[in-house]
Structures are given as C-alpha cells and as structure tokens.
VOFI-55537 format. One record per residue (C-alpha): residue number from 1; residue in one letter; y, z, x. Coordinates in Angstrom, 2 decimals. Layout:
BEGIN
+-----+----+---------+---------+---------+
:   i : aa :       Y :       Z :       X :
+-----+----+---------+---------+---------+
: NUM :  A :       Y :       Z :       X :
...
+-----+----+---------+---------+---------+
//
This chain:
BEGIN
+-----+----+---------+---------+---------+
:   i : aa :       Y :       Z :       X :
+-----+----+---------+---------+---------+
:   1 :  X :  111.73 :   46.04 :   73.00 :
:   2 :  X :  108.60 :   45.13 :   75.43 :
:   3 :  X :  105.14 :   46.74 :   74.64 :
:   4 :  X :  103.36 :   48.66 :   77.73 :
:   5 :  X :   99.62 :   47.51 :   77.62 :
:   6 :  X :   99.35 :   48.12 :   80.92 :
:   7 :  X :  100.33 :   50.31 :   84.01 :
:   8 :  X :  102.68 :   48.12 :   85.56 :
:   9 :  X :  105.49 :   49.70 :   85.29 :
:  10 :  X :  107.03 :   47.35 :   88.13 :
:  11 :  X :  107.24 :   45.09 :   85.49 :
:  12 :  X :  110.63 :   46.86 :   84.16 :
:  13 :  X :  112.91 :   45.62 :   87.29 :
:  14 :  X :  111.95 :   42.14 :   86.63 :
:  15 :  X :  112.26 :   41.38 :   83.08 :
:  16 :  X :  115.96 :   42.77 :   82.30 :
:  17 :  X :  118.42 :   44.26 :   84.05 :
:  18 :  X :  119.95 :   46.55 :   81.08 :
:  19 :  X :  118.08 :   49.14 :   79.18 :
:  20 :  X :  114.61 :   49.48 :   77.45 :
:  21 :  X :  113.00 :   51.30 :   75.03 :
:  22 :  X :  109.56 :   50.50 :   75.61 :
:  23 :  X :  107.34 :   49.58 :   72.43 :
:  24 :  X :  103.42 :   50.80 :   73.19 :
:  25 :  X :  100.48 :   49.86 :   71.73 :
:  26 :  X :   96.92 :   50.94 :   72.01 :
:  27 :  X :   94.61 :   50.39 :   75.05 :
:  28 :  X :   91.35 :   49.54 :   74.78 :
:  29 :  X :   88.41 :   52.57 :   74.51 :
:  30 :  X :   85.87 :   52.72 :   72.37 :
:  31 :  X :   86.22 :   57.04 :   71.19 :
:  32 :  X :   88.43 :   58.63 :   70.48 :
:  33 :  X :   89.49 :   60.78 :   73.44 :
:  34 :  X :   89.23 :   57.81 :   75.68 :
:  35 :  X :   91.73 :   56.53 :   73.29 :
:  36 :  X :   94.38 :   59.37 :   73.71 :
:  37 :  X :   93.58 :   59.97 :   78.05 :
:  38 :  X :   94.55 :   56.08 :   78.23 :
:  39 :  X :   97.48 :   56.74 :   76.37 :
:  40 :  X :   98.80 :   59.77 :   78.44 :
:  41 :  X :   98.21 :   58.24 :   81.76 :
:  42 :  X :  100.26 :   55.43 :   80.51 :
:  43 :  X :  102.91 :   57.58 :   79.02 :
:  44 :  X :  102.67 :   59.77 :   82.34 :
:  45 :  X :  103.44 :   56.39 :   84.77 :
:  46 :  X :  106.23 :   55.75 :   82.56 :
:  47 :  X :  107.53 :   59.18 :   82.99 :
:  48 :  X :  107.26 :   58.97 :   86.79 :
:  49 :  X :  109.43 :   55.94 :   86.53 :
:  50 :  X :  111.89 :   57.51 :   84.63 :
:  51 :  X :  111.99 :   61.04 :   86.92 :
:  52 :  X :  113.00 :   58.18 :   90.01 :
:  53 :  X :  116.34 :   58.33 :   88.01 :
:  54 :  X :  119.01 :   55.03 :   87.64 :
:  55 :  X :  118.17 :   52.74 :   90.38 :
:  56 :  X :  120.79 :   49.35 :   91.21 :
:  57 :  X :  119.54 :   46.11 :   89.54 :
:  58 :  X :  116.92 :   48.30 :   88.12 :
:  59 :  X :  116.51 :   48.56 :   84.27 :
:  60 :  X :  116.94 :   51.84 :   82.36 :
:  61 :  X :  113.92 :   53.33 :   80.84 :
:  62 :  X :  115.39 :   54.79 :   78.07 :
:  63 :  X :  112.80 :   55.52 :   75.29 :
:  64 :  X :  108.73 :   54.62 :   74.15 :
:  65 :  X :  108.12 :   53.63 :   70.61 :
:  66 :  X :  104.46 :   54.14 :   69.79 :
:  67 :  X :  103.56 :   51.46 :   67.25 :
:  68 :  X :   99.84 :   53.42 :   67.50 :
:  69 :  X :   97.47 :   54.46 :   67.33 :
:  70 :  X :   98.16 :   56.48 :   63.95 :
:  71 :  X :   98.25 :   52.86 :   61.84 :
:  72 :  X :   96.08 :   50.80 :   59.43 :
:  73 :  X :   93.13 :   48.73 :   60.34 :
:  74 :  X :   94.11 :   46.55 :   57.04 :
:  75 :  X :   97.81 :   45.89 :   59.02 :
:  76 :  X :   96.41 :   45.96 :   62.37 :
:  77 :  X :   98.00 :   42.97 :   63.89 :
:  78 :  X :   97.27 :   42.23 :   67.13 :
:  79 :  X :   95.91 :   45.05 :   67.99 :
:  80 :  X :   92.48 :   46.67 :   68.52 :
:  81 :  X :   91.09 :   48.80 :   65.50 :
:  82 :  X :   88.74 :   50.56 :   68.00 :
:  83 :  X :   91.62 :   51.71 :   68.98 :
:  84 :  X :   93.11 :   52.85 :   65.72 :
:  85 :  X :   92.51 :   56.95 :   64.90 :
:  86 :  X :   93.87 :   59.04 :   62.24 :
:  87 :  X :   97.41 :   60.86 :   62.92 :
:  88 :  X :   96.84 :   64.47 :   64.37 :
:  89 :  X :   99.60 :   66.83 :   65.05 :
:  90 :  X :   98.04 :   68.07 :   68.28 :
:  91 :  X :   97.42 :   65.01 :   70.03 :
:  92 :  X :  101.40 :   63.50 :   69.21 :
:  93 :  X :  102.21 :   66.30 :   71.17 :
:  94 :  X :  100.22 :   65.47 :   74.00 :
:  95 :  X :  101.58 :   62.33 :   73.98 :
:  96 :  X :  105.26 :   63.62 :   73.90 :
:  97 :  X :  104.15 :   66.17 :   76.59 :
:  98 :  X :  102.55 :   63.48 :   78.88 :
:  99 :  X :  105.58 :   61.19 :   78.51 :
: 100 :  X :  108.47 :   64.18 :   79.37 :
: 101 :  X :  109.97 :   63.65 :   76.10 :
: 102 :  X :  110.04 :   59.80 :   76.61 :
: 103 :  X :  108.40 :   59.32 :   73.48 :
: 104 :  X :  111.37 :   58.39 :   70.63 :
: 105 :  X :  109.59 :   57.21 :   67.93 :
: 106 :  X :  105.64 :   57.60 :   66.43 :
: 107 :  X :  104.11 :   55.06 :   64.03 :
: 108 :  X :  102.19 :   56.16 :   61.11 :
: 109 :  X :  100.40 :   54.38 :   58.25 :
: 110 :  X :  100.36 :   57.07 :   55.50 :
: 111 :  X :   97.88 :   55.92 :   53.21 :
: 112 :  X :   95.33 :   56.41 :   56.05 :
: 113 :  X :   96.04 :   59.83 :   56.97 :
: 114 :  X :   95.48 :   62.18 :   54.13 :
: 115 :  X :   97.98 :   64.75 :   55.98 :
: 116 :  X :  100.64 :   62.27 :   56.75 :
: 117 :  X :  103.54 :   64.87 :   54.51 :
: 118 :  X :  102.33 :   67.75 :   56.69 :
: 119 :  X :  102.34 :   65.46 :   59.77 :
: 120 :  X :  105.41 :   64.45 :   59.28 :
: 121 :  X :  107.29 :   67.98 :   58.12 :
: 122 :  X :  106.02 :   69.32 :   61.87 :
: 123 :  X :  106.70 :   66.77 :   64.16 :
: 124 :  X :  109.93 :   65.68 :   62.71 :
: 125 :  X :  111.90 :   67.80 :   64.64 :
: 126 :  X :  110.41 :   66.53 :   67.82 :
: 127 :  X :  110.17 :   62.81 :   67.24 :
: 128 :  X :  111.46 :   60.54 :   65.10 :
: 129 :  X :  108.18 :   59.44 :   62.64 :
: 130 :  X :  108.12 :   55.39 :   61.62 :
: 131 :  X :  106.22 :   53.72 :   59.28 :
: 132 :  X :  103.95 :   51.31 :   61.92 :
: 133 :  X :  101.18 :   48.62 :   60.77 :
: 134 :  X :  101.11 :   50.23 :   57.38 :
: 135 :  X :   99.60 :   48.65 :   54.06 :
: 136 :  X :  101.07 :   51.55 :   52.25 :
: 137 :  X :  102.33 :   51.23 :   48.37 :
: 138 :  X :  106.11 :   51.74 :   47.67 :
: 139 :  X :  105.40 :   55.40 :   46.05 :
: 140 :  X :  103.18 :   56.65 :   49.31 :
: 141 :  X :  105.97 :   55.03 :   51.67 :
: 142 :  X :  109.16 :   56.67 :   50.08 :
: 143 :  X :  107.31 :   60.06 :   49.81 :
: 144 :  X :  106.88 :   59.43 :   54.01 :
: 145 :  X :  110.74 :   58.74 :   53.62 :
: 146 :  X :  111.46 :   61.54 :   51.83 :
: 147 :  X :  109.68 :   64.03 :   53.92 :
: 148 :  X :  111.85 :   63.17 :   57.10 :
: 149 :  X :  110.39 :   59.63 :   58.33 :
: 150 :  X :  113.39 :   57.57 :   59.26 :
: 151 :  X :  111.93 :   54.25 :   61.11 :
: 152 :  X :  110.99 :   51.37 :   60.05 :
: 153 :  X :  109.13 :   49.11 :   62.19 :
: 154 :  X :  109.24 :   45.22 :   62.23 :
: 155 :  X :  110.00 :   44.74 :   58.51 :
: 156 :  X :  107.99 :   42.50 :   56.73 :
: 157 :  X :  105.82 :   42.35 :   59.46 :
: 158 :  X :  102.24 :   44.39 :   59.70 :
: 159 :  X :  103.04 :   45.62 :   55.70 :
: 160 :  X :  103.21 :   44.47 :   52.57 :
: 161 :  X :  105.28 :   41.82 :   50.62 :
: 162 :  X :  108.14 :   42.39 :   49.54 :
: 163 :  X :  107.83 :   41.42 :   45.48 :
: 164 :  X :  108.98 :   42.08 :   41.90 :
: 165 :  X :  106.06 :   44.46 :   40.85 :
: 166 :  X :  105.09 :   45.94 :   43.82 :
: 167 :  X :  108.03 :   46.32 :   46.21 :
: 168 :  X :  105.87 :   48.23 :   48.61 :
: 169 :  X :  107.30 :   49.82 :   51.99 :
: 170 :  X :  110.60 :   47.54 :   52.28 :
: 171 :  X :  111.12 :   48.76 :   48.57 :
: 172 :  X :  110.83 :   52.17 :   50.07 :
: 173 :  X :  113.17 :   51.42 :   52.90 :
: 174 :  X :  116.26 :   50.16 :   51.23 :
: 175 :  X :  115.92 :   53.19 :   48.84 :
: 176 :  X :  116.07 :   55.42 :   51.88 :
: 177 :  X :  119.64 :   55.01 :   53.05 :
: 178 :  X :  118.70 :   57.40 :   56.09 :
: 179 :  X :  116.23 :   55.27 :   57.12 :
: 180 :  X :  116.57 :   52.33 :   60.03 :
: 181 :  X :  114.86 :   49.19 :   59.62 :
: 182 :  X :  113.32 :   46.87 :   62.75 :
: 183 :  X :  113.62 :   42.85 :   62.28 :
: 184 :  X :  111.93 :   39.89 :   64.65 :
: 185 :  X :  114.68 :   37.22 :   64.68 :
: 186 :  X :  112.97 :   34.88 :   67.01 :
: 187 :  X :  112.59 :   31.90 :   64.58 :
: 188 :  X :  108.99 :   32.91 :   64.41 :
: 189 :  X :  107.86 :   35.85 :   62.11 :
: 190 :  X :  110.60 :   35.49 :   59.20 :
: 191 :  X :  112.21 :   32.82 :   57.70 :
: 192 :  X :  116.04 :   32.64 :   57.98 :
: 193 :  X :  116.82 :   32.70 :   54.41 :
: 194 :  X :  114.76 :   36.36 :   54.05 :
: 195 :  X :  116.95 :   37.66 :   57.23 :
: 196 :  X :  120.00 :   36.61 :   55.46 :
: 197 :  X :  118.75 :   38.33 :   52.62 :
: 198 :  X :  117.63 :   41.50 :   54.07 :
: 199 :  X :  120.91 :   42.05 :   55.99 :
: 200 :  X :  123.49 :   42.12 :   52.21 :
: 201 :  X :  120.40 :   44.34 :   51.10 :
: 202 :  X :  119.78 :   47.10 :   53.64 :
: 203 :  X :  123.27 :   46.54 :   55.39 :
: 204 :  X :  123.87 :   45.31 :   58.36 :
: 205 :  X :  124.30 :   49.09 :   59.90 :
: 206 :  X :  120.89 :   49.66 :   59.15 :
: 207 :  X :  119.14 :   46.69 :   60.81 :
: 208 :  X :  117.71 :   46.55 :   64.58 :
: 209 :  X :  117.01 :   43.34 :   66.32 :
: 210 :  X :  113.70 :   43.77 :   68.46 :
: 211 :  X :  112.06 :   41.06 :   70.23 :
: 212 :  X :  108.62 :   42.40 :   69.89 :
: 213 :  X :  108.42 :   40.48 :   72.81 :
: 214 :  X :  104.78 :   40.74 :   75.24 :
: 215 :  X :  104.33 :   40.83 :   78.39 :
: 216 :  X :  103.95 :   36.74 :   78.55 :
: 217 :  X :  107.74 :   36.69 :   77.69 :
: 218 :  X :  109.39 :   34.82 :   80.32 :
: 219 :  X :  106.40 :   33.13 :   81.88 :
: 220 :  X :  104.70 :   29.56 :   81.40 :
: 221 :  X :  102.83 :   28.84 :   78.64 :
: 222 :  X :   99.40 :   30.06 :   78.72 :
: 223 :  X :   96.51 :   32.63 :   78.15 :
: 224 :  X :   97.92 :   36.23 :   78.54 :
: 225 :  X :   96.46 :   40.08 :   77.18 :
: 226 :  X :   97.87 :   42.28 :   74.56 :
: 227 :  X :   96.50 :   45.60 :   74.40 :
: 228 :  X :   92.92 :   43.96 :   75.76 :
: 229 :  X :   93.16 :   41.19 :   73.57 :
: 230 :  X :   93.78 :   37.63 :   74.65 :
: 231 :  X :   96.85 :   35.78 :   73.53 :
: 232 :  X :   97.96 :   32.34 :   73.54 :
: 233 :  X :  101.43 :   31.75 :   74.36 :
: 234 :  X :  102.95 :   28.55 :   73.68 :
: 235 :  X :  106.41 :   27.81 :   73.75 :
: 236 :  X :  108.31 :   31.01 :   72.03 :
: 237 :  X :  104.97 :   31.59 :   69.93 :
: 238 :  X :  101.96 :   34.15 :   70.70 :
: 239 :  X :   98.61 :   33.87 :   68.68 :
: 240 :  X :   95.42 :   35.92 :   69.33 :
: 241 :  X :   93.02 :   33.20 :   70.71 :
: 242 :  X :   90.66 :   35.19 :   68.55 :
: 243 :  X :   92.25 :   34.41 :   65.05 :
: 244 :  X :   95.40 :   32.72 :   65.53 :
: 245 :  X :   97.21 :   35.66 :   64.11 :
: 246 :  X :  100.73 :   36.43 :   65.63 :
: 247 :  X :  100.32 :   38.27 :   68.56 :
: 248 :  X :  104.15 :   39.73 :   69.06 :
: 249 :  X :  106.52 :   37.54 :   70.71 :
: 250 :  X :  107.14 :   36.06 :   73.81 :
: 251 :  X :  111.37 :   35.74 :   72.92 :
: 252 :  X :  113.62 :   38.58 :   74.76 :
: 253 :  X :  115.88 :   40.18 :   72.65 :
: 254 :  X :  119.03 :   38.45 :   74.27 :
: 255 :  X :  117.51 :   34.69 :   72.34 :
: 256 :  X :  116.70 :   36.71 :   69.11 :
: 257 :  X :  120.57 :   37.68 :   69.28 :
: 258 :  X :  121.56 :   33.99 :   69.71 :
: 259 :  X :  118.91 :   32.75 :   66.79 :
: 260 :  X :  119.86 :   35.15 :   64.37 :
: 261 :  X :  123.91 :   33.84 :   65.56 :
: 262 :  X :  123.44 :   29.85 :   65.45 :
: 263 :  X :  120.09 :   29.21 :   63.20 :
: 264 :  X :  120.47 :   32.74 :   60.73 :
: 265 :  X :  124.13 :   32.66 :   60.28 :
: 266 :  X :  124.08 :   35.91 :   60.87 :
: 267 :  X :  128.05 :   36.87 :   62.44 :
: 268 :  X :  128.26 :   37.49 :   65.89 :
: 269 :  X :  129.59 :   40.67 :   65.68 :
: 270 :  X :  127.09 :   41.65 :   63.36 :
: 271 :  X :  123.99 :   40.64 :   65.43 :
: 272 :  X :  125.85 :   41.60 :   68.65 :
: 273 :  X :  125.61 :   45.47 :   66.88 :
: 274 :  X :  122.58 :   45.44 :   65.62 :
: 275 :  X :  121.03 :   44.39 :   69.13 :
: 276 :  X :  123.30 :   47.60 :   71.03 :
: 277 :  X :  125.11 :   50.11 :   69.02 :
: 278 :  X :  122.35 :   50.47 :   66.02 :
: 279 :  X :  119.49 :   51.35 :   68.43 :
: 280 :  X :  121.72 :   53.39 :   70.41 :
: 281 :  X :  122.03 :   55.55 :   67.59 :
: 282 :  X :  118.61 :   54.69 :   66.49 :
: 283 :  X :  117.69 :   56.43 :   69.97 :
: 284 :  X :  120.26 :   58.74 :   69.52 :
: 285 :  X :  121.56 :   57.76 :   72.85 :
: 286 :  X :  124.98 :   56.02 :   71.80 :
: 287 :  X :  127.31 :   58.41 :   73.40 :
: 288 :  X :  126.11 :   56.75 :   77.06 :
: 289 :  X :  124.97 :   53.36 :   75.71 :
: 290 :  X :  125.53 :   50.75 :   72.83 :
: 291 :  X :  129.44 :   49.96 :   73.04 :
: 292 :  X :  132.04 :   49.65 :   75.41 :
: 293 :  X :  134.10 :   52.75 :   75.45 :
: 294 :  X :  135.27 :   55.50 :   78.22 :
: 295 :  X :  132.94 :   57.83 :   79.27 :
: 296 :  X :  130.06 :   55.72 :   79.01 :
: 297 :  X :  127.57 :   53.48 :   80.99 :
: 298 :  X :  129.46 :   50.62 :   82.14 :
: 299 :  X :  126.47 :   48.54 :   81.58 :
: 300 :  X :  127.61 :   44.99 :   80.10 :
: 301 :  X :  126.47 :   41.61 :   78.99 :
: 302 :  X :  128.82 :   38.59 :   79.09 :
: 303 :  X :  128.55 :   35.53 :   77.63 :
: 304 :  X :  130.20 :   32.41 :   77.36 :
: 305 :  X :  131.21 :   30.77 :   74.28 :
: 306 :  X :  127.72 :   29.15 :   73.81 :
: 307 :  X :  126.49 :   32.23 :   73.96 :
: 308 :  X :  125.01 :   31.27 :   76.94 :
: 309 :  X :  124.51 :   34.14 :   79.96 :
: 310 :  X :  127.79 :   33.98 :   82.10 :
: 311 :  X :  127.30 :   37.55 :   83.73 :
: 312 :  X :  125.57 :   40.94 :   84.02 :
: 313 :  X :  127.34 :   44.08 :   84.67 :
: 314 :  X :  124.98 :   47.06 :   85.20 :
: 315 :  X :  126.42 :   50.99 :   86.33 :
: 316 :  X :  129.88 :   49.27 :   86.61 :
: 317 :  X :  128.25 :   46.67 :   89.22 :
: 318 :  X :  128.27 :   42.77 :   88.83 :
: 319 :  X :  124.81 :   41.40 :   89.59 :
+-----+----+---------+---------+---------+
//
C-alpha cells in the first residue's frame, strides 16, 4: 500500500502497474474542519480517478485505507497530531461519501474516543473499522474486536508491545480469529525472528504484507514530505528529519515479498498469498483479484527463479 499525502493522483500510473489500495494519512490544517475539507478533496481526486475506469498500463485504484485522523497522539508516528481529531460518525461518512465508496477501511484508536463501541456498531456495516496508531490496552482493543472491528494495521508498529503482562492490541488480535492483521516486511520495522513468530501465531491466512511504502519509494535518496512533514530517505529507510522516528517506508510491496522469502524464511507460497489473495479478501475484492482463476482479472506478476521481475501481465496484456 502507498499513502496519498498529496493530490497527485498521476502518481498511480508510475509507481506499479497492478492494483492499489491506497493507505491515507492526514494533511496538514490546523482545525478541525480544515482537517476533514482536506481530506474530502483528496478522497474526491481519488474518486475522479477511479470514475475514468481501467485504463492500459494504468494501475487499478482499488480501495483507500484511512490510517487517520481518528488515532492517538501517544502512537502518532509520522504523522501530524494537529491533524489528529476524535472519531465522529458523521464526518466518516463524509469521507466515504466524498470518496464514492472508495474508502475500505477507517483507523481508530479506541482509548481516545470515548464512543469508539457506538462508532464502531454504526459504521460497521459501511466500512470495515481498524485499529490505526493506537496505544490501546489489550481489554479496550478486544472490546473494539468484539464489537465488529476486523483490521489490524501494521502490527507492532504505532501500538504497544507485545509482552507477558500486558499483551496489549496484538494480544487482542490473535484472540480475534475474525480479525486481519497488517505486517512491514521490509527488513526495517520488525525483526525477522518476530515475523517468523507472528506468522505460527496468527496464521499465515490472517497476515497482509504492506509496504507502508511513501511517496519517496522508488526515487534517490534524499529529503521528501509525509503528510507535511519532512522525511529523510536513505537507502530502503525513511526517518522524520525532525526526530529520526520511522517515517513509513520507501520498499514496494513486490521487495517486502522477496525479504520476507530469502531473509524471513517465510515460504514462498505463503508470502506470495499474503501479498494477493489475503488482501483481496481483506478488500473483499477476491472474486476479480488475488489468484489466478477463470473469470477473473488476468492481471499477473512473473518472476524468475531469483525472484527477480521477469514480466508483467496486466487486463490479459504483456507490458
């Protein structure tokens, strides 16, 4: 997944030429309303794009996941708490509204929103609800679970450890067999014995691989934005030039495949799901995309034994 922190939509022909569901973060405004009018213009551009319909060597925009702005200044991230505002029912559905229903999943941090079980109970039936940039306990994060959340984004990542005593919201996650759990395999934000780890405990039909990836991904090193902030990208690494702090990724989701293969020992056909088939269903989009299989999108990555790209097949064409 690639963030939107801007309007360039443009931007989707050149990075990929498969599918996206776009992850969005917050833009920069200082109130409130600012806040949610930035949001909907950017959620309305992306709808335009989408309305254009499937376009050769063009990538499908198939989804938005809205990390924000209904998350926790404590688990912020890289992102801009002036932009952070408590979860409201009415304003998700502007967003939802603005996008033409390309909004697929909403990020909430439940300890910070005192109505998070009633938020959740309405708009689960029009969105799938994560738990985004949350420093939520294990008991406030299963109760979010229990009420009809069923996303989990970037685990480990943005929440709290993972321990004995306090098993917090990746406690939560694995006891919530409905629920689908986000991982950053890029060598980067978790350590290869903990993805091992995490794939015998949740299952491997549970896991997504994500990129997280920014908008620096694919370019030279250098000094890029995030959601108004400036990042430092070296290499497959992005900091905030502010802190240091991790400031997404700058892998595509194609190397997080092949790092979670040859450096995670992770099983091919394992990682090879978990970057098409889960999401699809994730998205609830498999029965066009995720596998090979009549009937749907002939859209198709080959690679050579290396893994290495040998060819790109998108709407049954060879690029």
């Amino acid at each position: 997944m690639y963030r939107i922190d801007n309007m360039n939509i443009a931007d989707l022909t050149n990075k990929s030429k498969g599918k996206y569901a776009y992850t969005m973060i917050d833009v920069d405004s200082e109130v409130q309303e600012g806040v949610v009018e930035e949001l909907k213009q950017i959620l309305s551009v992306a709808a335009k794009y989408k309305k254009k319909g499937t376009r050769p060597k063009a990538a499908d925009l198939v989804g938005i996941n809205m990390e924000g702005p209904f998350i926790s200044k404590v688990k912020k991230g890289a992102q801009d708490e002036r932009n952070i505002i408590p979860c409201n029912v009415e304003i998700a559905e502007q967003f939802l509204e603005a996008s033409d229903g390309l909004v697929k999943f909403i990020g909430i941090a439940p300890e910070d929103n005192e109505d998070y079980l009633e938020f959740i109970e309405t708009m689960k039936g029009k969105v799938d609800i994560s738990l985004a940039h949350t420093n939520s306990d294990y008991e406030t994060a299963k109760k979010a679970f229990d009420a009809g959340a069923n996303h989990a984004v970037h685990l480990y990542n943005a929440m709290p450890a993972f321990t004995h005593r306090a098993p917090g919201v990746v406690g939560a996650v694995y006891d919530s067999k409905h629920v689908m759990a986000e991982i950053i395999c890029d060598g980067i934000h978790i350590h290869p014995a903990m993805v091992r780890a995490t794939f015998e405990m949740m299952g491997a039909d549970r896991m997504i691989l994500i990129s997280d990836s920014m908008r620096a991904t694919g370019m030279p090193d250098g000094q890029y934005t995030l959601g108004g902030l400036d990042v430092k990208v070296v290499g497959k690494r992005a900091t905030l030039v502010s802190d240091g702090a991790i400031a997404g990724s700058a892998t595509n989701l194609a190397d997080c495949m092949r790092t979670v293969v040859k450096e995670m020992q992770i099983p091919l056909e394992t990682a090879i799901a978990c970057a098409t088939i889960n999401p699809a269903k994730s998205l609830e989009i498999d029965d066009q995309y995720g596998s090979i299989k009549a009937g749907k999108k002939a859209d198709i990555v080959l690679l050579k034994d290396n893994l290495d790209l040998q060819a790109v097949i998108k709407d049954g064409v060879r690029l």
